[in-house]
C-alpha positions as CSV (number, residue, x, y, z in Angstrom):
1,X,-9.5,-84.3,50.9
2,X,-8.0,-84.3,47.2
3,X,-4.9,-84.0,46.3
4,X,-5.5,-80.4,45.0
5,X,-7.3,-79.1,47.8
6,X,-4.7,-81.1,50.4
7,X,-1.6,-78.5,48.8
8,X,-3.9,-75.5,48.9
9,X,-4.2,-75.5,52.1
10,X,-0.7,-76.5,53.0
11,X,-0.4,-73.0,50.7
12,X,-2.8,-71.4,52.7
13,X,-0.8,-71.7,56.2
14,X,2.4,-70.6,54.2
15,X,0.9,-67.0,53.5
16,X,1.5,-66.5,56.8
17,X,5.7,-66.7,56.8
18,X,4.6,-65.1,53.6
19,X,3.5,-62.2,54.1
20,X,6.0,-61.3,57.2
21,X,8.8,-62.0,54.8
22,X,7.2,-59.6,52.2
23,X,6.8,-57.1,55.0
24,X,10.2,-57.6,56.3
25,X,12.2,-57.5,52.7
26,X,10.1,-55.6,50.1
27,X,9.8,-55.8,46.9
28,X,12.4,-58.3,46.3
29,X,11.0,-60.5,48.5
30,X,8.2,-60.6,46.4
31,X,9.8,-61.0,43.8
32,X,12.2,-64.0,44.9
33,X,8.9,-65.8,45.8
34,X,7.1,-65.1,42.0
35,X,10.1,-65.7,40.3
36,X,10.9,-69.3,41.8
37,X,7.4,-70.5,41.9
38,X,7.4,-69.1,38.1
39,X,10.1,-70.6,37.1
40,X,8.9,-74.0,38.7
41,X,5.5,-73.9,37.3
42,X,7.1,-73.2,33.9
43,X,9.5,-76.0,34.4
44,X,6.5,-78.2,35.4
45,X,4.8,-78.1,31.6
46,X,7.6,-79.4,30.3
47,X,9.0,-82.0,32.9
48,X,5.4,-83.2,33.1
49,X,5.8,-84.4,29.2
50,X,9.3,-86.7,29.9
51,X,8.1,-90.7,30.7
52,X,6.5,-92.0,33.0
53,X,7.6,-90.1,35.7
54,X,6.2,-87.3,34.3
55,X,2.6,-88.3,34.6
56,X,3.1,-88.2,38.9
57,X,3.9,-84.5,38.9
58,X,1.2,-82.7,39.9
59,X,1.0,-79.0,40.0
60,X,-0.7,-78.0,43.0
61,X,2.5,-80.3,44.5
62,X,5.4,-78.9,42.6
63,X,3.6,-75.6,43.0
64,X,3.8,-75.8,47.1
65,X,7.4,-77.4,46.8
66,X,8.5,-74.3,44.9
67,X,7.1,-72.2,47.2
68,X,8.8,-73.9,50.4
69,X,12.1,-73.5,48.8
70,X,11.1,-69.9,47.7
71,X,11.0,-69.1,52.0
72,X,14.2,-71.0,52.4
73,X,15.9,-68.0,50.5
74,X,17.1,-64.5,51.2
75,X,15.6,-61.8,49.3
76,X,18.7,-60.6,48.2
77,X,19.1,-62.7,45.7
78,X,16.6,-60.5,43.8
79,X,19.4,-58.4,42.5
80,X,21.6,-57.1,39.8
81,X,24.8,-57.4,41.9
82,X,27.5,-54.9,42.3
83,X,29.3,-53.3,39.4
84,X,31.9,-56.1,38.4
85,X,30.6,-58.2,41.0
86,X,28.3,-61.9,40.2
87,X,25.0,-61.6,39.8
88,X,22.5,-63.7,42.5
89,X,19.3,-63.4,40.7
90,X,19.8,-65.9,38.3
91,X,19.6,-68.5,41.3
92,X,15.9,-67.6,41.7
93,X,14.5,-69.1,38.1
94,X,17.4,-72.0,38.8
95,X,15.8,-72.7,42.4
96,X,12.7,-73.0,40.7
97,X,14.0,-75.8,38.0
98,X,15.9,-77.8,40.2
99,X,13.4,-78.8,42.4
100,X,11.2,-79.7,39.5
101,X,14.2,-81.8,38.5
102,X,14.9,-83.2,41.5
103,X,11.0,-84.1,42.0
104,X,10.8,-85.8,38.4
105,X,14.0,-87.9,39.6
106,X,12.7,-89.1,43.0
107,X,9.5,-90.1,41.7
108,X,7.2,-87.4,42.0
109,X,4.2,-87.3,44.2
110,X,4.7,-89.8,47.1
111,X,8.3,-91.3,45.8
112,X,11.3,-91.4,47.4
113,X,12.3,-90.5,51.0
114,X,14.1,-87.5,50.3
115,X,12.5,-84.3,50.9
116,X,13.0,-82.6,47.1
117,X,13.0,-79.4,48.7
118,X,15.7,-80.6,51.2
119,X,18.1,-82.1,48.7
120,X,17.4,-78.4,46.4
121,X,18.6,-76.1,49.1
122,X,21.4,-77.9,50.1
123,X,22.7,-78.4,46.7
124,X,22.3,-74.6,46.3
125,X,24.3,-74.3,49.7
126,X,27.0,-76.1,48.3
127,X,27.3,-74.2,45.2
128,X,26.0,-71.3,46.3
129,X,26.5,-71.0,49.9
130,X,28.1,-67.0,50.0
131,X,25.2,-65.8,48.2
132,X,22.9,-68.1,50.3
133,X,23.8,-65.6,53.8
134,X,20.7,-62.4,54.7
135,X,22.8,-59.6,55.6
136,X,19.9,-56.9,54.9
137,X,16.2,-56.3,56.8
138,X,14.4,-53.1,55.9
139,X,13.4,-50.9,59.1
140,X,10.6,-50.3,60.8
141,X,9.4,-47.1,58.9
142,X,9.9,-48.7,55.8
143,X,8.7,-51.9,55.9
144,X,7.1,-53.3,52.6
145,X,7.8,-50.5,50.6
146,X,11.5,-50.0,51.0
147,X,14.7,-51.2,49.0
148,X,16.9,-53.6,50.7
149,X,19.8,-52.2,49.0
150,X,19.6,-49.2,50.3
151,X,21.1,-50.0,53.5
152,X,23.4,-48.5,56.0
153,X,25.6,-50.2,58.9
154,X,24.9,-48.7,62.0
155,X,26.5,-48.6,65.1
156,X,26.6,-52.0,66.6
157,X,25.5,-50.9,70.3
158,X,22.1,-49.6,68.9
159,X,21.5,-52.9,66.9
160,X,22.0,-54.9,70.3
161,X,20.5,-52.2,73.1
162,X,17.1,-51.3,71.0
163,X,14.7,-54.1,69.7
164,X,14.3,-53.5,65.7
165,X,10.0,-52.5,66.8
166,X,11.4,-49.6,68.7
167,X,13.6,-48.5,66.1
168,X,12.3,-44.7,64.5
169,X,13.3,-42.5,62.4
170,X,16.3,-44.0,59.9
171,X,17.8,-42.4,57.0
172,X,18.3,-45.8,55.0
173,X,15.3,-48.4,54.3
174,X,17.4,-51.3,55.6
175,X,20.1,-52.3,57.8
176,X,22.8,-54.3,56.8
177,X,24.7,-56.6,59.7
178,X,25.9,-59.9,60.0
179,X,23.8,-62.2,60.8
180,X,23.1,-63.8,64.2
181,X,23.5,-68.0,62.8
182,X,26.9,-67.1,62.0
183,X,28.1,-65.4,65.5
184,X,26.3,-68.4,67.4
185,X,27.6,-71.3,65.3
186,X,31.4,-69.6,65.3
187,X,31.2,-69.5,68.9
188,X,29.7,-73.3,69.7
189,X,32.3,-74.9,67.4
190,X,35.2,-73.1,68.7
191,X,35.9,-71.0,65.9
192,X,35.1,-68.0,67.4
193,X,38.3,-66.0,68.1
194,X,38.4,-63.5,71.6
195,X,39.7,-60.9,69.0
196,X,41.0,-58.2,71.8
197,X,40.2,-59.6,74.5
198,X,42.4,-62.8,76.3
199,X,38.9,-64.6,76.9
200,X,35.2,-64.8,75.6
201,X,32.8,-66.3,77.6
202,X,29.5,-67.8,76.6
203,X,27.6,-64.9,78.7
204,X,29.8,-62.2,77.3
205,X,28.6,-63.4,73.4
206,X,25.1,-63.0,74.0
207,X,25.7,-60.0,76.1
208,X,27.9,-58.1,73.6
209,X,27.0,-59.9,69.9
210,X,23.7,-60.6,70.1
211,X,20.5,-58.4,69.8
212,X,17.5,-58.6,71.8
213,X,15.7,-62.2,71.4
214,X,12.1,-60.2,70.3
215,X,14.2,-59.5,67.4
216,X,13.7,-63.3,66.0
217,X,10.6,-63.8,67.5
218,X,8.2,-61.5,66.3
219,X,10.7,-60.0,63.5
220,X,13.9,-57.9,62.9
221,X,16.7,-59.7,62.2
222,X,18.1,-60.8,58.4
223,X,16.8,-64.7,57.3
224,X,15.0,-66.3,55.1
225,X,12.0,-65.3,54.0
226,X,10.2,-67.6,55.5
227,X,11.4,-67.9,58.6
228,X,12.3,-64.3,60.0
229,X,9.5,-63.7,62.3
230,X,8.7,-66.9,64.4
231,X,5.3,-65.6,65.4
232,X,4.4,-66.0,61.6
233,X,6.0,-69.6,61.4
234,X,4.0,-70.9,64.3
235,X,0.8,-69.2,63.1
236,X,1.0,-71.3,59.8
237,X,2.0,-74.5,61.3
238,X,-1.6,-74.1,64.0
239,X,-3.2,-73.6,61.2
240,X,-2.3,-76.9,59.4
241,X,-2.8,-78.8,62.9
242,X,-6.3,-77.3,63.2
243,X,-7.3,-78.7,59.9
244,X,-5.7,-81.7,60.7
245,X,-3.1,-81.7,58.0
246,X,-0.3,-82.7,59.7
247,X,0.5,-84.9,63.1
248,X,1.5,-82.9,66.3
249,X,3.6,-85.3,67.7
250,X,6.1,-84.5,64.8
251,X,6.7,-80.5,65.6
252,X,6.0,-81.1,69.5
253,X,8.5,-83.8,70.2
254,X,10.8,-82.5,67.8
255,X,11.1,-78.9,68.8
256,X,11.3,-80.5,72.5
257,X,14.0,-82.8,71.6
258,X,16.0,-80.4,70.4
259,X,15.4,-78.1,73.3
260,X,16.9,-80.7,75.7
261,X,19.8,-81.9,73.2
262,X,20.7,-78.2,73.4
263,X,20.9,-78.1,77.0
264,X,22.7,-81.1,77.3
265,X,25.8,-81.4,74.6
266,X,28.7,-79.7,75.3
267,X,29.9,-76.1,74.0
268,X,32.4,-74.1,75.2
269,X,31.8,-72.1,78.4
270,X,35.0,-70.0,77.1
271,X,36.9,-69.8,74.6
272,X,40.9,-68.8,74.8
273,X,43.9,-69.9,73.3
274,X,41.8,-73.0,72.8
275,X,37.6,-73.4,73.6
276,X,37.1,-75.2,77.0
277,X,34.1,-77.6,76.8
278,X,31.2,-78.5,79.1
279,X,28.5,-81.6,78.7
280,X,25.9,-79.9,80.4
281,X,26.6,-76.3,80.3
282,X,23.7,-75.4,82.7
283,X,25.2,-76.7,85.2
284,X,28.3,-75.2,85.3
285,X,30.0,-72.3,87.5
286,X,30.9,-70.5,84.1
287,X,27.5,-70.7,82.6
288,X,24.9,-71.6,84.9
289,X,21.0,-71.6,84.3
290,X,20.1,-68.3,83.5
291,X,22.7,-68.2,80.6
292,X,22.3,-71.3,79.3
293,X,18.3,-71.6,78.7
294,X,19.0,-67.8,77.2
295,X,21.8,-69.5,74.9
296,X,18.8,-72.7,73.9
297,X,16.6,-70.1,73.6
298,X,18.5,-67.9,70.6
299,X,19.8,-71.1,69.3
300,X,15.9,-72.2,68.7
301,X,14.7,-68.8,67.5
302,X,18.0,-67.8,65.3
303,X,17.4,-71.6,63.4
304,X,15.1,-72.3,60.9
305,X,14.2,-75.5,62.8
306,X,10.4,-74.6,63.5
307,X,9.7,-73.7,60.4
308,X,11.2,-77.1,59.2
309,X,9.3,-79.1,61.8
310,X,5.9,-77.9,61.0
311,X,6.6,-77.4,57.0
312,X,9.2,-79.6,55.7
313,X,9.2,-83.0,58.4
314,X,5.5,-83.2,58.3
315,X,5.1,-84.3,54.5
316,X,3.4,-87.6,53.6
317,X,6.2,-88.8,51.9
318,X,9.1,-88.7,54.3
319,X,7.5,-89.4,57.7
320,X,6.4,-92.5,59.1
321,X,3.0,-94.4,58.7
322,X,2.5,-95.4,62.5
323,X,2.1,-92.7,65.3
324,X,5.2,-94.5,67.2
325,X,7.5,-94.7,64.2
326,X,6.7,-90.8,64.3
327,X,7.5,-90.0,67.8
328,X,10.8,-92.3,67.0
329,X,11.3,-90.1,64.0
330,X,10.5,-86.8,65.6
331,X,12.8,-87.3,68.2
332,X,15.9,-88.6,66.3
333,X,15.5,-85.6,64.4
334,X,15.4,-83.0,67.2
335,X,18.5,-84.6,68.4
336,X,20.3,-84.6,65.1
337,X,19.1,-80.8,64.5
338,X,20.4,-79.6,67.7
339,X,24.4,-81.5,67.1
340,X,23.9,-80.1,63.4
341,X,23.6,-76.8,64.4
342,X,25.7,-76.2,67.0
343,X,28.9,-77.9,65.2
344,X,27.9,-77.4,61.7
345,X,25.0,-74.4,61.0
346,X,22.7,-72.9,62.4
347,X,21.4,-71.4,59.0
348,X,20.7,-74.9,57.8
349,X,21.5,-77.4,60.5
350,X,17.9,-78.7,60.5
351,X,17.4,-79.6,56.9
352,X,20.5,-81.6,56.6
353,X,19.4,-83.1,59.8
354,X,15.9,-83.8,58.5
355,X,17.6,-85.4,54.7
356,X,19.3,-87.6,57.1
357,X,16.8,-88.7,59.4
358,X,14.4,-89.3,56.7
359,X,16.2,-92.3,55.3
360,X,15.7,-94.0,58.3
361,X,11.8,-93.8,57.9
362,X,11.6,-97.2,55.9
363,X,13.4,-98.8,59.1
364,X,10.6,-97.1,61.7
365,X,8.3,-98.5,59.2
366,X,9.6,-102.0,59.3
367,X,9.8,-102.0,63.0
368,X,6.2,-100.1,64.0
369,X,3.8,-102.0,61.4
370,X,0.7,-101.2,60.4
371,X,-1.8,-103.8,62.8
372,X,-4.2,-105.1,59.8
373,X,-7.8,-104.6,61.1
374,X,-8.6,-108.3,60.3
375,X,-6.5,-111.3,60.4
């Protein structure tokens, strides 16, 4: 397969996120998408034209890059912003630039071992990171054709008792909430405070602050784009394995990886005056297994860490040549996902875990050569 046709169909699988993020968001999720791979493809003409670098861009590449980094957004940032308040939307044609930029710098096309669209969003996290957070999802009666920003906050207990496919009848075209990466990643690194209560246990969190888990897997909850409705994720990502696109072994062993990690380092069981820690949480009196593979289970669905194993691990350029050396790097990175997002984020614990794991892929390459087929 060409070049061309090889990121048209990586394209193809994306309409799937696609679509369910355009469903889930509106209008400005459609226009968060247009205007980055716009701004990108605009970009493009120009950065193509600057040495030699310029010559390895190719557009059907940048064009798929711009679109990852399109899902890896919120549709929020298609907005004005409050009267007095910063504007987001100018991060949109900026996310499209920067990863042209960043692509030019590593080498374009096959260069480098840093994911560009890795490197983009995290630099956008660091400048931009309050901006960065989904507070909004439209409802159920108003999907695709409702305005984000015409939201309401309703009452907590209705959030977390009805699944957001049951949910009838609202005023508003959206809800607004906080969003479920930042309840789970305040509570696993200790930060989460008992607030009136003299104790919050692990069960009591998912119990009291979370909503139902359908929510993240087929779609209701505020996220990227891209990666809101799991169902969609994992309908693209079979749809690259059936044409053979990418290697199994790397979403498989990865997602697995990180299942076990999860189950195995330590959170807090309860948190007090001061958290009280468990290696194996499962196994504990406070927690035991029911809790504990629900807890994995959000942790999976709530992170972007699918959609980064079938989208962003699996390209040419950062992965490993040899089958083994991609096992090796599948696991390491399942490991390093699960730490990242139970200490650091759980927005975007996997992609700083994949930027790191990927500079170790010249190493796996070293140590699982290529066998010449003749001496």
């Amino acid at each position: 397969m060409e070049v061309r046709g090889y990121y048209l169909t990586h394209i193809l699988a994306a309409v799937f996120p696609a679509c369910a993020g355009v469903l889930l968001y509106g209008w400005r999720g459609a226009v968060t998408v247009v205007g980055v791979v716009g701004s990108a493809a605009a970009a493009l003409v120009i950065w193509r034209r600057i040495g030699p670098r310029g010559r390895t861009l190719h557009y059907s590449h940048a064009i798929w890059f711009a679109l990852l980094l399109a899902l890896m957004l919120p549709a929020e940032l298609a907005s004005a912003g409050a009267p007095g308040g910063v504007a987001p939307w100018p991060i949109i044609p900026l996310a499209g630039l920067l990863v042209v930029i960043l692509l030019w710098m590593l080498g374009g096309m096959g260069g480098g071992y840093v994911h560009p669209v890795i490197a983009a969003y995290l630099l956008m996290i660091f400048c931009f990171e309050p901006m960065l957070i989904p507070h909004r999802i439209l409802n159920r009666d108003h999907v695709a054709a409702g305005d984000l920003f015409h939201s309401s906050v309703p009452d907590s207990r209705t959030l977390l008792a009805q699944p957001w496919i049951s949910r009838l009848h609202n005023e508003s075209d959206a809800t607004y909430q906080e969003p479920a990466a930042e309840v789970l990643v305040n509570y696993t690194s200790g930060r989460a405070s008992p607030a009136r209560r003299q104790w919050l246990p692990l069960y009591g969190l998912l119990r009291d602050s979370m909503p139902p888990l359908e929510d993240f897997v087929i779609a209701g909850q505020p996220g990227p784009l891209g990666a809101s409705s799991v169902i969609a994720v994992v309908i693209g990502g079979l749809f690259l394995l059936y044409r053979g696109l990418v290697d199994f072994r790397i979403p498989l062993i990865g997602c697995v990886a990180a299942y076990a990690a999860l189950l195995i380092l330590p959170i807090p069981s309860v948190i007090a005056n001061e958290p009280v820690w468990h290696w194996m949480p499962i196994r504990t009196a406070d927690i035991g297994r029911a809790v504990g593979i629900t807890f994995v289970n959000y942790e999976i669905m709530v992170s972007p860490l699918i959609f980064t194993a079938f989208f962003l691990a699996t390209a040419p350029s950062i992965r490993p040549m040899t089958r083994r050396g991609r096992a090796v790097f599948a696991f390491v990175f399942g490991i390093t996902a699960a730490a990242f997002q139970l200490y650091v984020s759980v927005a975007y614990g996997p992609y700083l875990a994949l930027l790191i794991v990927s500079l170790l892929t010249p190493e796996l390459d070293r140590w699982f050569k290529v066998k010449p087929l003749v001496g």
